[in-house]
C-alpha positions as CSV (number, residue, x, y, z in Angstrom):
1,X,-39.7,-13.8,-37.8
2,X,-37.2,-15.7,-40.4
3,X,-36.0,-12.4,-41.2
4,X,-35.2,-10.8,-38.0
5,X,-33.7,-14.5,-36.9
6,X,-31.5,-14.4,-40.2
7,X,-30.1,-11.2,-39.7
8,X,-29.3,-12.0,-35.7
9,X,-27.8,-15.0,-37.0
10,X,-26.0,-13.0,-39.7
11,X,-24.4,-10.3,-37.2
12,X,-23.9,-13.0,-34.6
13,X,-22.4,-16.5,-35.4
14,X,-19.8,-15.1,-37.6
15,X,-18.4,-13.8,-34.4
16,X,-17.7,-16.8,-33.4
17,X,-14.4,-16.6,-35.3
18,X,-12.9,-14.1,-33.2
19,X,-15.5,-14.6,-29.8
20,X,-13.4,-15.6,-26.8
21,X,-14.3,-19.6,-25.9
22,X,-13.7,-21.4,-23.0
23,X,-10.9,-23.4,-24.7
24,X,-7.5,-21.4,-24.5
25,X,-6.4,-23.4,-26.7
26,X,-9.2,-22.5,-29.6
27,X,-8.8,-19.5,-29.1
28,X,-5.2,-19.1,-30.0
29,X,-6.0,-21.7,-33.1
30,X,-8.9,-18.8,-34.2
31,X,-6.4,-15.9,-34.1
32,X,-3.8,-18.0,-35.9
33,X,-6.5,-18.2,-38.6
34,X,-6.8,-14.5,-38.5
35,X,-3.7,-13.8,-38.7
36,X,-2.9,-15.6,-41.8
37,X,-5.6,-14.2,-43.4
38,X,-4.1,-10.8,-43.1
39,X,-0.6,-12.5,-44.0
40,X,-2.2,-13.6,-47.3
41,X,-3.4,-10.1,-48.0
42,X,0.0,-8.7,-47.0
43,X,1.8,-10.6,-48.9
44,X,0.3,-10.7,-51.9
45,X,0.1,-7.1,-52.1
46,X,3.8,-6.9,-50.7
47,X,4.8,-8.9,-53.6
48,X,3.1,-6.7,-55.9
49,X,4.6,-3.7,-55.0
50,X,8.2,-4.9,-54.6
51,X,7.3,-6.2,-58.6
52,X,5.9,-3.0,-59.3
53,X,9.6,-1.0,-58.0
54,X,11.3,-3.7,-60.0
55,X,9.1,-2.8,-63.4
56,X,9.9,1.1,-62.7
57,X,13.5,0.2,-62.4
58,X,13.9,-1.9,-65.5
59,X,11.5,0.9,-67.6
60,X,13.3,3.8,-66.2
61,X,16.8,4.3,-66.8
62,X,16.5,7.9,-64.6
63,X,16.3,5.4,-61.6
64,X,20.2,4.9,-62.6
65,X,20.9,8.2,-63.0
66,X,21.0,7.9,-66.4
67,X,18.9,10.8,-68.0
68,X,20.3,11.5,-71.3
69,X,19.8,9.3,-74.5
70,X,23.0,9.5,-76.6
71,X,26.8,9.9,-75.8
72,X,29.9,10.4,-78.0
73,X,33.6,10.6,-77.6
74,X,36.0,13.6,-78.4
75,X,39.2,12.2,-77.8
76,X,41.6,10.8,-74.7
77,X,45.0,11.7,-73.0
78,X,45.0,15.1,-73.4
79,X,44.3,14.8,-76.9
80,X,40.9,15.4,-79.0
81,X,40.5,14.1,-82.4
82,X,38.0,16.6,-83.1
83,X,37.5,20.0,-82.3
84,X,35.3,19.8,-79.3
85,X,33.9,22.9,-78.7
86,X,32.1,23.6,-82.1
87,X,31.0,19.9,-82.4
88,X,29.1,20.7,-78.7
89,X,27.9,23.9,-79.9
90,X,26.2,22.8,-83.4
91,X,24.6,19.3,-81.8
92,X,23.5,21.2,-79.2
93,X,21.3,23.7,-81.3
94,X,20.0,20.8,-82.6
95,X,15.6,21.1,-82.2
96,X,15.2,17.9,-80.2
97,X,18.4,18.5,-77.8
98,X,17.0,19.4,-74.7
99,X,20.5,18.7,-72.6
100,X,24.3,18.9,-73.7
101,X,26.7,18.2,-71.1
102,X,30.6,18.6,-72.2
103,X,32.4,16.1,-70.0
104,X,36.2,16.2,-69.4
105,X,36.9,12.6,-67.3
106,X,39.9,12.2,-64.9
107,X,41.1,10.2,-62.0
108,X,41.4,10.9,-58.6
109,X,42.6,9.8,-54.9
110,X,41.3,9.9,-52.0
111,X,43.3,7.6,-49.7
112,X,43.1,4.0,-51.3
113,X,39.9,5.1,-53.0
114,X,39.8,5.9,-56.8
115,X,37.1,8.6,-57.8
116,X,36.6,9.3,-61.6
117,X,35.9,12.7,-61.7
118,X,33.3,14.1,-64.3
119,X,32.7,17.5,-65.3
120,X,29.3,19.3,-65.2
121,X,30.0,21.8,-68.0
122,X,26.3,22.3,-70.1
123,X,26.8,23.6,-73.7
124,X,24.3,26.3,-74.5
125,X,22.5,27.0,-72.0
126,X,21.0,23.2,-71.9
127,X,21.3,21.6,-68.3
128,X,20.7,18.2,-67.8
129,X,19.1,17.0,-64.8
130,X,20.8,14.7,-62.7
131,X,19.7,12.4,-59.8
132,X,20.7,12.8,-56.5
133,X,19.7,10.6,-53.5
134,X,20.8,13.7,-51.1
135,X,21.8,16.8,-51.4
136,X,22.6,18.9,-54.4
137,X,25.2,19.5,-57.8
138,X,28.2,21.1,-56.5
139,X,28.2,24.8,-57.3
140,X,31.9,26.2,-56.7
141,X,34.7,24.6,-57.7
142,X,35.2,23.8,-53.5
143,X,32.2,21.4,-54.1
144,X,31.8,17.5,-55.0
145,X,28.9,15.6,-55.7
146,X,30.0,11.9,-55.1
147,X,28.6,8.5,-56.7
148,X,26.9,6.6,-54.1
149,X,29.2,3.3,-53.5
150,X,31.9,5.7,-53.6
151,X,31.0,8.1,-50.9
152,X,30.2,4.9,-48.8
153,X,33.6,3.6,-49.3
154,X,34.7,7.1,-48.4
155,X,32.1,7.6,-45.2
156,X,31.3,10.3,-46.9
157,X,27.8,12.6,-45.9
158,X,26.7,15.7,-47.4
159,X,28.5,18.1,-45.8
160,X,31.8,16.4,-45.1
161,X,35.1,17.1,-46.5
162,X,37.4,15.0,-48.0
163,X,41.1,15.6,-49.4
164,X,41.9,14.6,-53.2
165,X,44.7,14.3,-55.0
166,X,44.8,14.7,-59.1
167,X,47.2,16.8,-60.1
168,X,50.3,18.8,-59.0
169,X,48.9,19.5,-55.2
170,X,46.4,18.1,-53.5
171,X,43.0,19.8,-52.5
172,X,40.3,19.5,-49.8
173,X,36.7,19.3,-51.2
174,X,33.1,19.5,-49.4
175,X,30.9,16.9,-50.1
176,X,27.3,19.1,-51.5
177,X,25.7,15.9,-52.8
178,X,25.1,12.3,-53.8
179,X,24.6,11.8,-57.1
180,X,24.8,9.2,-59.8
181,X,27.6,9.7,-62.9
182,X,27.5,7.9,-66.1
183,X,29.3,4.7,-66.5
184,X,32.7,4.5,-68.1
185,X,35.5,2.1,-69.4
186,X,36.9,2.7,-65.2
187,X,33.7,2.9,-63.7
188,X,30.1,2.4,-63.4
189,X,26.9,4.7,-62.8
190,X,27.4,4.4,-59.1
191,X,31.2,4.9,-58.8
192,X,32.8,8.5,-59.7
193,X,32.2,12.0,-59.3
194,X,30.8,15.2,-60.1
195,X,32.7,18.8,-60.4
196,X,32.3,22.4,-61.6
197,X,34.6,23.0,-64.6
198,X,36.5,25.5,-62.6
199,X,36.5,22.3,-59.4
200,X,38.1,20.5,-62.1
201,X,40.7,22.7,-63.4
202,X,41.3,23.3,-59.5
203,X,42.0,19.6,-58.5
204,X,43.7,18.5,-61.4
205,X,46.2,21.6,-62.5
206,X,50.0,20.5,-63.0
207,X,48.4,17.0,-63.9
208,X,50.1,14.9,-66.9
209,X,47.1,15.2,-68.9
210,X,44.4,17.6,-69.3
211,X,42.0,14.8,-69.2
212,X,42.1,11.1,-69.3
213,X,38.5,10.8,-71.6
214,X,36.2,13.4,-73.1
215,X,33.1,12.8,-74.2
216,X,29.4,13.7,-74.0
217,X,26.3,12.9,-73.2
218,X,22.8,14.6,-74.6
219,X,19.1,14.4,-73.3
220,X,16.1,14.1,-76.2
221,X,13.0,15.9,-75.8
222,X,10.5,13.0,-74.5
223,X,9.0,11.0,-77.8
224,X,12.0,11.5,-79.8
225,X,13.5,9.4,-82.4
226,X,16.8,8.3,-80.8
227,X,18.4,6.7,-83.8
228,X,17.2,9.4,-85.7
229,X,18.4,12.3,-83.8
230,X,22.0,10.1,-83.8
231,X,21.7,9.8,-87.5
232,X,21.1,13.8,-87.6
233,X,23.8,15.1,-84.8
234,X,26.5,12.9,-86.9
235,X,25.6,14.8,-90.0
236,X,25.7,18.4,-87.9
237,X,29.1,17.7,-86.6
238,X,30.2,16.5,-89.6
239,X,29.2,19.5,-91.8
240,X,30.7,22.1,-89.1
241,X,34.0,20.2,-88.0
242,X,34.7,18.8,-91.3
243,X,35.7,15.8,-88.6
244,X,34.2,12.2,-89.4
245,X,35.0,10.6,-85.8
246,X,32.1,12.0,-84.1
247,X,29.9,9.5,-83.9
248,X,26.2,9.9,-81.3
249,X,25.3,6.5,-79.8
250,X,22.9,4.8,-77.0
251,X,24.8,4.9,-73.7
252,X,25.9,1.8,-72.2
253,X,23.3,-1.0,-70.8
254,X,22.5,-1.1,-67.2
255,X,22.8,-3.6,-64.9
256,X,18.5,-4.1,-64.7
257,X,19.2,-8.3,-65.0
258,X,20.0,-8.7,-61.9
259,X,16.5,-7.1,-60.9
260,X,15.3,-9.0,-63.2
261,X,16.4,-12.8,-61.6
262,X,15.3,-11.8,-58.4
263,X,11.6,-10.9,-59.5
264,X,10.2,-14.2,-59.4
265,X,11.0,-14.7,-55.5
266,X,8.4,-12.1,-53.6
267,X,6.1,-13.1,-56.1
268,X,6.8,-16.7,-55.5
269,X,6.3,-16.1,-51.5
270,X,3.1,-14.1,-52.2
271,X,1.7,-17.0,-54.2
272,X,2.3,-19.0,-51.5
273,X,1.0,-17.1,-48.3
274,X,-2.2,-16.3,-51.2
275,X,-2.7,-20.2,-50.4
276,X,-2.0,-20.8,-47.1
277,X,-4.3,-17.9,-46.3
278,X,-6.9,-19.7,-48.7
279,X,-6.9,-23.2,-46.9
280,X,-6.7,-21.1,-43.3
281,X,-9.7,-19.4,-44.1
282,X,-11.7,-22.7,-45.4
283,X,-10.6,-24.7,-41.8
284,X,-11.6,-22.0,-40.1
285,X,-15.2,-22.1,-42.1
286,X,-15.3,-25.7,-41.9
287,X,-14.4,-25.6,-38.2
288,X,-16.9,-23.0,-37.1
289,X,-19.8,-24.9,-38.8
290,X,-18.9,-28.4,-36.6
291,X,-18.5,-26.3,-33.8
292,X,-21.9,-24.2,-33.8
293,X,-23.9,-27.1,-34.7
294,X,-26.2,-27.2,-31.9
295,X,-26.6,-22.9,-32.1
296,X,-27.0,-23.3,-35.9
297,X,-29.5,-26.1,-35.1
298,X,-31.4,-24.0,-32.3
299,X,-32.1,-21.2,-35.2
300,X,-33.4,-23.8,-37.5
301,X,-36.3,-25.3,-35.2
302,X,-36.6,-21.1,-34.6
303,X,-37.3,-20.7,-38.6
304,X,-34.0,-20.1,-40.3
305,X,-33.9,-21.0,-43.3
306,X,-31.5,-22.9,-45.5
307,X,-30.5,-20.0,-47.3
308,X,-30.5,-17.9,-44.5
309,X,-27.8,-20.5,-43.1
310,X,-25.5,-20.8,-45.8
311,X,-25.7,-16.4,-45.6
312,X,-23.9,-17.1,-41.8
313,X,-21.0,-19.1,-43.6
314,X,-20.8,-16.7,-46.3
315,X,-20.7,-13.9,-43.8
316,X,-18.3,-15.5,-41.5
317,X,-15.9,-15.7,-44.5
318,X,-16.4,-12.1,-45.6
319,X,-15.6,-10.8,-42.1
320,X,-12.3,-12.5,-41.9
321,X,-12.0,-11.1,-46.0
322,X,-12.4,-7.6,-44.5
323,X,-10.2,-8.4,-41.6
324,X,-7.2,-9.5,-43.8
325,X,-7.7,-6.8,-46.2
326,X,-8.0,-4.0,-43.4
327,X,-4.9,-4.9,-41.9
328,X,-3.1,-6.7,-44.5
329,X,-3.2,-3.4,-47.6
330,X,-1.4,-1.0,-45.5
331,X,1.0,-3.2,-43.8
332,X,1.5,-4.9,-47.6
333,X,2.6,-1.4,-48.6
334,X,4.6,-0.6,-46.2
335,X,6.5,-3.8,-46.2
336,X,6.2,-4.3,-50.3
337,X,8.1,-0.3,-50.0
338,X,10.5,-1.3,-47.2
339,X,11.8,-4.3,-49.0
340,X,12.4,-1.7,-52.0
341,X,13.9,0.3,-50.3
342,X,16.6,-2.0,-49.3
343,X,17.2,-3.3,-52.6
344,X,17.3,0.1,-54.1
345,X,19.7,1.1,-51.7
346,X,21.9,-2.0,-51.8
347,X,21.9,-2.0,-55.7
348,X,22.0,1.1,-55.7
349,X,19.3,3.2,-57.7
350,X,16.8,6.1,-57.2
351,X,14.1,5.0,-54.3
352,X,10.4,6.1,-55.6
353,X,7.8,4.7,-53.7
354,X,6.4,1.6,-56.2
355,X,2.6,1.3,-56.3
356,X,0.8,-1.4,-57.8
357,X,-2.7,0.6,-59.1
358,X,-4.3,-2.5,-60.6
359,X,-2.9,-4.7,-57.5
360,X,-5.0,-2.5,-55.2
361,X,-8.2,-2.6,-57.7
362,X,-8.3,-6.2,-57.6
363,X,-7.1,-7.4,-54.2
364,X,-10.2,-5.8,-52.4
365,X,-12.5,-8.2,-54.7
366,X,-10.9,-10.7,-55.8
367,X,-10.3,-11.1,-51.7
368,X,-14.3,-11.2,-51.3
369,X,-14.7,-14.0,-54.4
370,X,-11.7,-16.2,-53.0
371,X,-13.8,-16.2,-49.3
372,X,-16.8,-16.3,-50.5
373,X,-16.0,-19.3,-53.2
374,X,-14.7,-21.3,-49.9
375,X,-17.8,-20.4,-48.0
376,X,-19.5,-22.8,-50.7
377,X,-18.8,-25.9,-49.5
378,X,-18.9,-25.6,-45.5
379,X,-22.3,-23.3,-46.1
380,X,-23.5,-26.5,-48.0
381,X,-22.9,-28.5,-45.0
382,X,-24.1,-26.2,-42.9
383,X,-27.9,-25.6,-44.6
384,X,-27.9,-29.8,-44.5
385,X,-27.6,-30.4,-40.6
386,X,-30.6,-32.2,-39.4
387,X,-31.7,-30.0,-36.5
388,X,-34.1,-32.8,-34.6
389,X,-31.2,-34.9,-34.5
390,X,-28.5,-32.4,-33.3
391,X,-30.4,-31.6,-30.6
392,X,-31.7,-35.4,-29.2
393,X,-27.9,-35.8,-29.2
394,X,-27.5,-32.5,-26.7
């Protein structure tokens, strides 16, 4: 009979949380509690994946557009100081050069808006990908693929066409993509251009200069020495130029502190809806055992046990656990993603969708400990309550 009463008791008085009462007021004080429980859940785990986008961001230079490990300079204002072509060509054999891209640099106009134009020439065969947040490289030399920031400051879609001006005559282009470029003296990764050689020769013949900068940029096989490879490519151009002012280095550093600074603030607001959910759940707890005294009382006198009470309390808290964790995972997700979105976008970088793996292994139970830890003390209380004199007071 203690059994069967134990587990009525079990399925029933947690209930209570949620059951409607004949207080209006109570009622809307127990879905408040509820609801912070699932804002505890969702934020934490919000938190945690916004963090998680920021980690990927700061490990991942791709999210930048930046997929190629070393850069050098050939020469500027028309001008190289080495011969450019056979430099490309012999680093380019090199075994752990996956991607050689020669890139001839020039400004252009479009209206009040400055575009540094890169081309998208690969040397032997070796492409490097680039990242695009729509559309795709440009494939005729009709076609641009613009920086982000500056297609916004153009209003420029995929698809659109905008009118340049580089050299002798100016020429209308069709916007194929948005891509990143890499950063320069005049720009940065999200400011620029990409063309086709023959775009290029297009937009700026008749110009003063048949570039302003050249340079390149080269992509390592994954687990690569950098330095080493540097070391190596120097000594290659060297010994088929003859020319000692090619020189392979790390491209430039990108702009992950900001990401960093702002890190500590979801975390911070996690943290603190983490507690406020805590102390909801414990009133709530603490509540429902003063409240269901004299139903707590009436299963006592029927043979529940003091164990079998402090199980109600423990149960009580691990239904409102499972509440906030049913509601409050997905919605965390989706708002943790949202919120990267926007910062990815306003930044701007590559969007992936940030998951926390050991965030969603632990939240599920170290939710269950944190309830079940508060159920201690009100389930204490609860197994105490002297039953005669509960009910002489009814």
């Amino acid at each position: 009979a203690g059994i069967v009463l134990g587990a009525l008791a079990v399925l029933a008085i947690p209930i209570g949380i949620l059951a409607a009462q004949q207080s209006p007021g109570l009622r809307l004080l127990q879905t408040l509690y509820v609801a912070v429980a699932v804002a505890g859940v969702l934020g934490v785990l919000a938190a945690l994946t916004f963090s998680a986008g920021i980690s990927d961001a700061v490990r991942n230079p791709a999210r930048f557009g930046q997929t190629w490990q070393l850069e050098t300079f050939y020469g500027e204002d028309g001008q190289d100081f080495a011969p450019a072509g056979a430099a490309s060509r012999a680093a380019a054999a090199d075994r752990d050069v996956t991607g050689f891209l020669d890139v001839r640099i020039a400004g252009a106009q479009a209206g009040r808006v400055s575009i540094e134009s890169f081309t998208y020439a690969p040397v032997g065969g070796k492409r490097i990908p680039m990242v695009l947040t729509a559309g795709r490289m440009p494939a005729s030399p009709g076609e641009i693929a613009l920086a982000p920031t500056t297609a916004r400051e153009l209003a420029a879609v995929v698809g659109a066409t905008i009118r340049l001006a580089g050299g002798a005559a100016a020429r209308t282009m069709t916007v194929s993509g948005i891509a990143f470029v890499p950063s320069g003296s005049h720009n940065s990764y999200d400011q620029g251009a990409w063309l086709t050689p023959g775009g290029y020769d297009r937009l700026f013949a008749g110009a003063r200069y048949a570039f302003k900068f050249h340079t390149a940029v080269v992509a390592l096989r994954p687990g690569a020495d950098v330095a080493g490879v540097a070391t190596r490519l120097d000594a290659t151009v060297r010994s088929a130029t003859h020319a000692r002012g090619v020189v392979f280095t790390p491209p430039q550093s990108l702009p992950v502190e900001e990401l960093e600074d702002v890190s500590v603030l979801p975390l911070a607001l996690g943290g603190f809806l983490a507690l406020l959910a805590a102390g909801a759940v414990g009133q709530a707890l603490t509540m429902a055992v003063r409240r269901r005294r004299r139903e707590l009382a009436v299963l006592r006198t029927l043979g529940l046990t003091g164990r079998q009470t402090r199980l109600v309390v423990v149960t009580q808290a691990s239904a409102l656990a499972v509440i906030g964790l049913a509601l409050g995972i997905p919605l965390g997700l989706a708002v943790g993603r949202a919120l990267w979105r926007v910062v990815a976008d306003f930044t701007p970088l590559a969007y992936y969708p940030p998951l926390s793996v050991w965030a969603l292994a632990l939240i599920v139970p170290v939710t269950l400990l944190a309830a079940n830890l508060l159920a201690i003390w009100p389930g204490y209380r609860a197994a105490r309550l002297q039953p005669g004199r509960i009910l002489r007071g009814e």
